[in-house]
C-alpha positions as CSV (number, residue, x, y, z in Angstrom):
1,X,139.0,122.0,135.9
2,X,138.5,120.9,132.8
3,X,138.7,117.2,131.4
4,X,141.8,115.5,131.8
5,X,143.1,117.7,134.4
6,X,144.8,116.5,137.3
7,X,143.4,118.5,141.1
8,X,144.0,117.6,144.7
9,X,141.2,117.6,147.0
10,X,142.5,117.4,150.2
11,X,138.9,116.4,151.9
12,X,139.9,113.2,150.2
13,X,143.1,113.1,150.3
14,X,143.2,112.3,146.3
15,X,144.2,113.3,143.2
16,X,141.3,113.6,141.0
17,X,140.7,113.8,137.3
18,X,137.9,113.7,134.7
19,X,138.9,110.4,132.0
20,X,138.6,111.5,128.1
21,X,135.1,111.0,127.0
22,X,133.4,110.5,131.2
23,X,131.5,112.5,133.4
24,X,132.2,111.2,135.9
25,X,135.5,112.0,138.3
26,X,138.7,109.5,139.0
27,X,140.1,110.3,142.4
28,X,143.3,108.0,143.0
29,X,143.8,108.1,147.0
30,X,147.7,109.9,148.1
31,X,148.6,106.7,149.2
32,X,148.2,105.3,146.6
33,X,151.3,107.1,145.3
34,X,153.4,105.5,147.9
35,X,153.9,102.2,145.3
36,X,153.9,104.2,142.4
37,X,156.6,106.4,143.0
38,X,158.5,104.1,145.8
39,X,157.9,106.9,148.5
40,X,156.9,106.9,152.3
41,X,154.9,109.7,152.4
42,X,154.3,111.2,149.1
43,X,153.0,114.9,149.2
44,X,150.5,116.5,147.0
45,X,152.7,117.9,145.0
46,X,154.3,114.7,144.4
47,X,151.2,112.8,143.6
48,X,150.4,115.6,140.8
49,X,153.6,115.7,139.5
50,X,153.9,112.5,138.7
51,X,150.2,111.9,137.0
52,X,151.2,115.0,135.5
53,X,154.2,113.1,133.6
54,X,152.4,110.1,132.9
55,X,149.2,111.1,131.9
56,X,148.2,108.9,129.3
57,X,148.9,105.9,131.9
58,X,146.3,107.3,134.3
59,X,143.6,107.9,130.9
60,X,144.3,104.4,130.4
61,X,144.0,103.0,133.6
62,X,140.6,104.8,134.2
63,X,139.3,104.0,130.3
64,X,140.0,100.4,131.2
65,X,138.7,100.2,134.3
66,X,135.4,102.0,132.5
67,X,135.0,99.4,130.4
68,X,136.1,96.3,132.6
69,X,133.7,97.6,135.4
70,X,130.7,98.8,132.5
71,X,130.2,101.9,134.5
72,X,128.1,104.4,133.0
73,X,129.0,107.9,131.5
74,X,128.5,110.0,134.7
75,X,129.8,107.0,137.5
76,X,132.6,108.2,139.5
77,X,135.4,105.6,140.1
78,X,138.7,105.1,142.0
79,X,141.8,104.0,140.5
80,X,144.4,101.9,142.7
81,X,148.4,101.6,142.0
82,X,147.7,98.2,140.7
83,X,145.5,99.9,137.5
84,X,147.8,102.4,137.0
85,X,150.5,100.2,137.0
86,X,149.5,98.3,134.7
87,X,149.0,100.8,132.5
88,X,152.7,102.6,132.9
C-alpha cells in the first residue's frame, strides 16, 4: 500500500490509509460509514468506495486532525464521521 491508498483490514473492521506527508496510518472504523453515506450496514466495499471518491476530504480530515491533535510524524490516528464531514 502505498501513501494515500485506501485498504480494509477486517481485524479492525476499518478502512485505513497513510495521510500525505505521515507515517503513521488513519483507520476510520466501518461504522463510521453508517453517517457518512446514510446506510445501515455499510460493507467494505462500500466504505472504500466512497473514500475512494472523496479522497481529498479524508486527506484533509486526517492533515487537520494532525495538526489540531500535534501528533507526531509516525503517530497513528483514527478519524470519526464528524472530521470527515467536516471536511466533505
Amino acid at each position: 500500500m502505498t501513501a494515500a491508498d485506501f485498504g480494509w483490514r477486517a481485524e479492525i473492521d476499518a478502512l485505513v490509509f497513510r495521510p500525505a506527508g505521515h507515517g503513521g496510518w488513519c483507520a476510520v472504523h466501518r461504522l463510521a460509514f453508517r453517517a457518512l453515506l446514510g446506510v445501515r450496514e455499510p460493507t467494505a466495499a462500500d466504505c472504500l468506495t466512497y473514500a475512494a471518491a472523496h479522497r481529498a476530504a479524508f486527506e484533509a480530515a486526517a492533515a487537520g486532525k494532525i495538526a489540531r491533535r500535534g501528533y507526531d510524524a509516525a503517530a497513528s490516528l483514527h478519524l470519526t464521521s464528524r472530521d470527515v464531514a467536516r471536511a466533505l
